[in-house]
N, CA, C and O atoms as a GROMACS GRO file, in nm:
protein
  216
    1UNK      N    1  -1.492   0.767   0.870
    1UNK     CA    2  -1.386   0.827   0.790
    1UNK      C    3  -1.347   0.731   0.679
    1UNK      O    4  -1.323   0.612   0.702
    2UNK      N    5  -1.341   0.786   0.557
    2UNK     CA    6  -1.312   0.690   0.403
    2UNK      C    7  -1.148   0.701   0.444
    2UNK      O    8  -1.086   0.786   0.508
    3UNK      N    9  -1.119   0.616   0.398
    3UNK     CA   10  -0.980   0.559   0.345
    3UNK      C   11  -0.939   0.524   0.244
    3UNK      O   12  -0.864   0.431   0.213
    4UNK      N   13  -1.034   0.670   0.137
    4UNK     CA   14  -1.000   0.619   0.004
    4UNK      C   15  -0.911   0.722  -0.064
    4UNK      O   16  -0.898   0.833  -0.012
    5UNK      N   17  -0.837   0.684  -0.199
    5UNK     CA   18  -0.800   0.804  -0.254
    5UNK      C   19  -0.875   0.866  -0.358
    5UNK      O   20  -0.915   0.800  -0.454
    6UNK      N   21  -0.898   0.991  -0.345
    6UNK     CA   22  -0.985   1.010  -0.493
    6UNK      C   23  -0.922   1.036  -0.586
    6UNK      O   24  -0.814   1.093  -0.598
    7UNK      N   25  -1.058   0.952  -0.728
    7UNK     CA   26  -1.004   0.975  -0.877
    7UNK      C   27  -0.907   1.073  -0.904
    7UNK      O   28  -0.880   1.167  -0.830
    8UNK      N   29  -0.858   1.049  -1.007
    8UNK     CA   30  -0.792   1.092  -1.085
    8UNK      C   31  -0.847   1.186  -1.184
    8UNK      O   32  -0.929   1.157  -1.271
    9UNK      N   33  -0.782   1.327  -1.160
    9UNK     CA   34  -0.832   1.432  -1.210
    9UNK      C   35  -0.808   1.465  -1.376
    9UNK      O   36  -0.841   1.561  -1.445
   10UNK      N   37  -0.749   1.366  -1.400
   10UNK     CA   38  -0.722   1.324  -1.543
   10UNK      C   39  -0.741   1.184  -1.602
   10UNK      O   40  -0.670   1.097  -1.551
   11UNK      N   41  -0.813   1.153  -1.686
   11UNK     CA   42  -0.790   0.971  -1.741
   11UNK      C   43  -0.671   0.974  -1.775
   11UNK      O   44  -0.655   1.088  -1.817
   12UNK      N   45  -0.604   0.935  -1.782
   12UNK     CA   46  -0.482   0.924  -1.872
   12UNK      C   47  -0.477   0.838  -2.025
   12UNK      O   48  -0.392   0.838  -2.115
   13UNK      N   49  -0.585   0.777  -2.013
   13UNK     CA   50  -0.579   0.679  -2.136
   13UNK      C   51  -0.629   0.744  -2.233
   13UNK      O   52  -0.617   0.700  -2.347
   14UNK      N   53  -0.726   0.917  -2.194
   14UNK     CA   54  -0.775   0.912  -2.313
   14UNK      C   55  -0.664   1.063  -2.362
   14UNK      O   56  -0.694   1.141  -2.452
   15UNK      N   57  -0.556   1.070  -2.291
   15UNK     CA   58  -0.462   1.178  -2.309
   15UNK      C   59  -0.367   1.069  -2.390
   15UNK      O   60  -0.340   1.116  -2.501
   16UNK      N   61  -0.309   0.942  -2.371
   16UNK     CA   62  -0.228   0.874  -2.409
   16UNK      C   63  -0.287   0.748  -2.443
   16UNK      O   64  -0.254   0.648  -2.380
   17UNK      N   65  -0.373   0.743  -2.538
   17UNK     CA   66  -0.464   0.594  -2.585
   17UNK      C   67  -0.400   0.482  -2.588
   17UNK      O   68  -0.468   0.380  -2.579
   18UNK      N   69  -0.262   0.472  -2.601
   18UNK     CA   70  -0.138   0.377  -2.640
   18UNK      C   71  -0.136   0.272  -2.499
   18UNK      O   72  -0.134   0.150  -2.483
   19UNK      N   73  -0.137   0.379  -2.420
   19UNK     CA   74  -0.129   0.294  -2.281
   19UNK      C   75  -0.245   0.232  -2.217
   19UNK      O   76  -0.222   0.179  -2.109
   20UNK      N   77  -0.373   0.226  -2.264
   20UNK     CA   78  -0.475   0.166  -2.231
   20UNK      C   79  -0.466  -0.003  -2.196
   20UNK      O   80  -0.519  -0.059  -2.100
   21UNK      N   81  -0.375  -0.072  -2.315
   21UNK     CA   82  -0.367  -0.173  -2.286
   21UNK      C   83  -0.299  -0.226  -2.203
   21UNK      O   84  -0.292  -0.346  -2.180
   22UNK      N   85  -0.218  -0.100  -2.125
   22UNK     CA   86  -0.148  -0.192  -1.988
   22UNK      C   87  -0.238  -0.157  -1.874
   22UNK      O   88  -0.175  -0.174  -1.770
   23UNK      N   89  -0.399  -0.102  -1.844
   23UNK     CA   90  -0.467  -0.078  -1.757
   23UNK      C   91  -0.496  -0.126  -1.674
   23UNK      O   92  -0.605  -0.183  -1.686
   24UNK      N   93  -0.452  -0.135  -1.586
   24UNK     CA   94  -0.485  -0.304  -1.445
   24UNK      C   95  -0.560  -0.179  -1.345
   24UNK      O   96  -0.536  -0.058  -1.343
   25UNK      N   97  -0.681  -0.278  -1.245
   25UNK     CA   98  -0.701  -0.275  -1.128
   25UNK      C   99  -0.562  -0.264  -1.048
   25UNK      O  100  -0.468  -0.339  -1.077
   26UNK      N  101  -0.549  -0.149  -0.929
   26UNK     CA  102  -0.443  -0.156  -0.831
   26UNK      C  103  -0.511  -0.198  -0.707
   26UNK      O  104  -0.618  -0.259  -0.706
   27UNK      N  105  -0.436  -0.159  -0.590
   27UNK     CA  106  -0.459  -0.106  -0.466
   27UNK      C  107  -0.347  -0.045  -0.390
   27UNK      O  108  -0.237  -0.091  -0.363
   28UNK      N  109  -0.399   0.066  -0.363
   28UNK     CA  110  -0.292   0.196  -0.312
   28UNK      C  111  -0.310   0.135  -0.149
   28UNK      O  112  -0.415   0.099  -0.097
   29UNK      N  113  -0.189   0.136  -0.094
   29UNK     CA  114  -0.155   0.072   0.080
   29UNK      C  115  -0.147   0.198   0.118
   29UNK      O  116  -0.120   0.279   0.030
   30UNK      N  117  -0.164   0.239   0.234
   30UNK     CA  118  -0.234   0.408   0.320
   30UNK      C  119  -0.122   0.348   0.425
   30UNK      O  120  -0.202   0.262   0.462
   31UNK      N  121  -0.016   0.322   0.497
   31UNK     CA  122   0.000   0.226   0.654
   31UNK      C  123  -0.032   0.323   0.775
   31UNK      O  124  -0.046   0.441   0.807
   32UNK      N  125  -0.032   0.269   0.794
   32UNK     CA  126  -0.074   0.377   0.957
   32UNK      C  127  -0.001   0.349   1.075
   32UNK      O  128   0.016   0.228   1.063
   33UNK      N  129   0.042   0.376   1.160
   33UNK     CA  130   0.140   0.363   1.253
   33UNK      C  131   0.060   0.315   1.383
   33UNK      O  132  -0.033   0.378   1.434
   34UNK      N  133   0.110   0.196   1.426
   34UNK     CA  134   0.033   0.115   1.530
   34UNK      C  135   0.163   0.048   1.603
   34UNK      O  136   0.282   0.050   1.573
   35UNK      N  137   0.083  -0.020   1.726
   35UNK     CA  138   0.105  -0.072   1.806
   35UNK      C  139   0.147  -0.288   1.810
   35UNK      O  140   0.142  -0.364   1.906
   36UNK      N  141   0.176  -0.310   1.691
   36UNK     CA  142   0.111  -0.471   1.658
   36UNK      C  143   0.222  -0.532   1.805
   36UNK      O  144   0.328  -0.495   1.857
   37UNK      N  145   0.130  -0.631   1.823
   37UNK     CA  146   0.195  -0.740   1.960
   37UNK      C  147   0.276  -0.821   1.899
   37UNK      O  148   0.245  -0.827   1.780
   38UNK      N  149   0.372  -0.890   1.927
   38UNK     CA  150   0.457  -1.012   1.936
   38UNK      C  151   0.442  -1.102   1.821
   38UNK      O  152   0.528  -1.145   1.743
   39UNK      N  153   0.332  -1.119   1.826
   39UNK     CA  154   0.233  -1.225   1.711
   39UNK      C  155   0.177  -1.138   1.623
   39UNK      O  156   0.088  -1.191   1.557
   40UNK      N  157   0.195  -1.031   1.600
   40UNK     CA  158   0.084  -0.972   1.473
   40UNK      C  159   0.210  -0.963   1.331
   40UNK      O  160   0.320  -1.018   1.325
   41UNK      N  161   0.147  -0.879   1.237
   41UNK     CA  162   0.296  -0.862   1.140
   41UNK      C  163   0.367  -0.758   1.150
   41UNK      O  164   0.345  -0.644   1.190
   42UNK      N  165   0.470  -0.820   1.102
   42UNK     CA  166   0.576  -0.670   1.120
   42UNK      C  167   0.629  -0.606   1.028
   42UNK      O  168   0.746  -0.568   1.022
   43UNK      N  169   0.534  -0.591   0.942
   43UNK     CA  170   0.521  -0.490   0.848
   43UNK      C  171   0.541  -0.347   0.866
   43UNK      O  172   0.439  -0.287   0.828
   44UNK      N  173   0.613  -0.283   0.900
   44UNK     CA  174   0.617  -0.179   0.956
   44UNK      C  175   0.626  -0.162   1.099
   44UNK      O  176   0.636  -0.044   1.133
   45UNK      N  177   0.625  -0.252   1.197
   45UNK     CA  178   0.656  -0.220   1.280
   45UNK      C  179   0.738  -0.313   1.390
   45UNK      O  180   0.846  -0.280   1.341
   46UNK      N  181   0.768  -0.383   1.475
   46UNK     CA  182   0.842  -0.413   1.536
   46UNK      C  183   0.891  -0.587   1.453
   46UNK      O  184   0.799  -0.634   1.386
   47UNK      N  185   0.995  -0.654   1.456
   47UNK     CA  186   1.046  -0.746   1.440
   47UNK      C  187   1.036  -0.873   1.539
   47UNK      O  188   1.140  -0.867   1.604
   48UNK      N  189   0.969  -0.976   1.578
   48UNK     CA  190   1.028  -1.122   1.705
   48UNK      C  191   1.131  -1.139   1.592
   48UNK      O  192   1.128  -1.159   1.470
   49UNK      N  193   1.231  -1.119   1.697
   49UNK     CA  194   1.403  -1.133   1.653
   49UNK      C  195   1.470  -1.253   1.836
   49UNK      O  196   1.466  -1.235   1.958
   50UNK      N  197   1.507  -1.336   1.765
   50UNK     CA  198   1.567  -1.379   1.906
   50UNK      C  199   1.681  -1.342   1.982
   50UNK      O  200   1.779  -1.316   1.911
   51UNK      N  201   1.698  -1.332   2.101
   51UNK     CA  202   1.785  -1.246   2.196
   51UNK      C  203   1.906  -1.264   2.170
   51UNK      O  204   1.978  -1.165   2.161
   52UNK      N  205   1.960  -1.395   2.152
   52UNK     CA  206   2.085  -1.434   2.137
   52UNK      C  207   2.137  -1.428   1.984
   52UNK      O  208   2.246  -1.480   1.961
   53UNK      N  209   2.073  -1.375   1.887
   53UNK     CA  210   2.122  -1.330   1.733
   53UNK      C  211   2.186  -1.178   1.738
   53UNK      O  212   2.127  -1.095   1.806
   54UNK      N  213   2.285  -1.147   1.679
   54UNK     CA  214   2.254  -1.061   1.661
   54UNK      C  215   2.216  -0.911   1.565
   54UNK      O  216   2.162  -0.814   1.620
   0.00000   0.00000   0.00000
């Protein structure tokens, strides 16, 4: 299974030529809903927060 998004059904640069020069490489983040342990990141999902904070 791809995990990609597809093109863009329009260029835009050649509808709005002006904006070409701000054209950067991205990357579009997909997150997906998981399980991460203790030690993984918690980017989305659980926090190590210590007991006695609160």
């Amino acid at each position: 299974m791809a995990l990609t998004t597809p093109g863009s059904p329009v260029d835009i640069t050649q509808v709005f030529p002006e904006l070409s020069a701000y054209a950067r490489t991205t990357v579009r983040l997909h997150p997906r809903p998981g399980t991460p342990g203790i030690r993984d990141s918690h980017i989305g999902g659980p926090l190590l927060w210590p007991s006695d904070e609160p």
